[in-house]
C-alpha positions as CSV (number, residue, x, y, z in Angstrom):
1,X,0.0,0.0,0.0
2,X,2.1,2.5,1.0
3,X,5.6,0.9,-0.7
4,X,5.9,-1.6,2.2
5,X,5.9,1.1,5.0
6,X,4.3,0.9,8.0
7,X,0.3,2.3,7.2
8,X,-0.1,3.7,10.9
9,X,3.1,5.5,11.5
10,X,2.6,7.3,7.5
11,X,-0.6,8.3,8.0
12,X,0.7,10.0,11.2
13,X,3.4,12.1,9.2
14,X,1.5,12.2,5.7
15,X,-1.3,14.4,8.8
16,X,1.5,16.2,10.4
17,X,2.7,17.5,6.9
18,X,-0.7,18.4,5.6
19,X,-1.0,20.3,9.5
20,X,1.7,22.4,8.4
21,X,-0.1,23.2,5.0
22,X,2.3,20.8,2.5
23,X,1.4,20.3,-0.7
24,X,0.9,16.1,-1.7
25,X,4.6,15.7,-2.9
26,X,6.2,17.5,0.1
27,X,3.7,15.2,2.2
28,X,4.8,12.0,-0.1
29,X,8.2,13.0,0.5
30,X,8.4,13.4,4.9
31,X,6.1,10.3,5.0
32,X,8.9,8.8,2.6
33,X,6.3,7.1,0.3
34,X,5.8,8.2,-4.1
35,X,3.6,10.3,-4.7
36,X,1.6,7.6,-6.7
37,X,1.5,5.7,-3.3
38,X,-0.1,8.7,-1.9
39,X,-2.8,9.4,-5.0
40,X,-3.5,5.7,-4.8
41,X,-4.5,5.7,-1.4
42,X,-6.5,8.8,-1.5
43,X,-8.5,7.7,-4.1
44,X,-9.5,4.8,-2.2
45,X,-9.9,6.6,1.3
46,X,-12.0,9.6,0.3
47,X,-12.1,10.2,3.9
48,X,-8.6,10.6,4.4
49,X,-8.6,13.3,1.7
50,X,-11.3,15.3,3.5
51,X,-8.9,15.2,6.2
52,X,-6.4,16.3,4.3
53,X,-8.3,19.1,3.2
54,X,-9.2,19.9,7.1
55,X,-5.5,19.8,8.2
56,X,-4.3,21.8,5.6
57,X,-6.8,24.9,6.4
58,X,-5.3,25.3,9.9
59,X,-2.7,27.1,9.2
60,X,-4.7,29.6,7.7
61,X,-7.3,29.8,10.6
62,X,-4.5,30.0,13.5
63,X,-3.2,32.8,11.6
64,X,-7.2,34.5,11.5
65,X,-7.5,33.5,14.7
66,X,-3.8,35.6,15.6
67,X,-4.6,38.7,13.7
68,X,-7.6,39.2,15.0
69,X,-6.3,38.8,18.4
70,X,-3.9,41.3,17.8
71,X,-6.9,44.1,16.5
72,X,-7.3,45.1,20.1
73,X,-3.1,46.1,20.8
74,X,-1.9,46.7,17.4
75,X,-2.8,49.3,15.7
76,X,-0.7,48.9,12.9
77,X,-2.3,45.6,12.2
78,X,-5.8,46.8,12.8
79,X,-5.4,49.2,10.3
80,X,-4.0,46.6,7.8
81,X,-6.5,44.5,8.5
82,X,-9.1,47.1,7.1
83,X,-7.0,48.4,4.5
84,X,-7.6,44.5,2.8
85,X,-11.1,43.6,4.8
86,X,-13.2,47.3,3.9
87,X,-10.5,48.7,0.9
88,X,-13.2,51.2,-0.2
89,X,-13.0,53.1,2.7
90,X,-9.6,52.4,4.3
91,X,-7.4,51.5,1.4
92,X,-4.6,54.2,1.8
93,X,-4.7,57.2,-1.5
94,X,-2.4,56.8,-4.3
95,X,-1.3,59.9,-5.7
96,X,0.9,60.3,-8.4
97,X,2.4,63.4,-10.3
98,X,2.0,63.2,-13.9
99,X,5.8,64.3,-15.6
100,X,6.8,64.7,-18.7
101,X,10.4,62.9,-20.5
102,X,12.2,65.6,-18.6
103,X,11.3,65.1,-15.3
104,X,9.0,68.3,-15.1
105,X,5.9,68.1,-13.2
106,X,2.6,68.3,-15.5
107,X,0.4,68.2,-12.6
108,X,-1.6,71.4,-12.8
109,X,-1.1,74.1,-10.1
110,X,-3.6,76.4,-9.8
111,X,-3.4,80.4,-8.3
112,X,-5.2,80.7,-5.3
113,X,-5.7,84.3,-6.1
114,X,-7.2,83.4,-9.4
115,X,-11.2,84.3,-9.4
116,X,-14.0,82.0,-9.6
117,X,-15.6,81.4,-13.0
């Protein structure tokens, strides 16, 4: 099954690798089985691929989980966090100043002694 290794003790590090968000082949590789070994198997033990699945999102949540935790004594990650979670109104202004081949600023500048039309 699983190119004459032990079942239990790959299954254990094919779960820790997935933990840690590894792809199938990095998985294959710490478990020390091929990667056809590991599609094999899969295919036949659709449960073990939901779990695979499972394992492989917590990474993602303990980080959620972190930032959000950090909101209340970080500002500096609160405001990221809204600068990528509400963009239209935190995303920071980008301005830039229109110049021509030379370097010289095209950006109009208007007189503020100049009337109103």
């Amino acid at each position: 099954m699983f190119d004459g290794k032990d079942p239990i003790i790959v299954i254990q590090k094919l779960e820790m690798a997935w933990a840690v968000d590894a792809s199938d082949a990095e998985a294959s590789l710490y478990a020390d089985i091929s990667p056809a070994a590991l599609s094999a198997y899969l295919k036949k033990h659709p449960k073990v691929s939901e779990r695979k699945e499972a394992l492989k999102n917590q990474p993602r949540l303990k980080a959620k989980i972190t930032v959000v935790g950090a909101l209340t004594s970080d500002s500096v990650i609160a405001l990221k966090y809204l600068e990528r979670r509400a963009p239209k109104e935190f995303a920071p202004l980008q301005r830039q100043a229109a110049t021509d081949n030379e370097g010289n600023n095209l950006t109009p500048i208007f007189d503020k002694t100049e009337s109103k039309l």
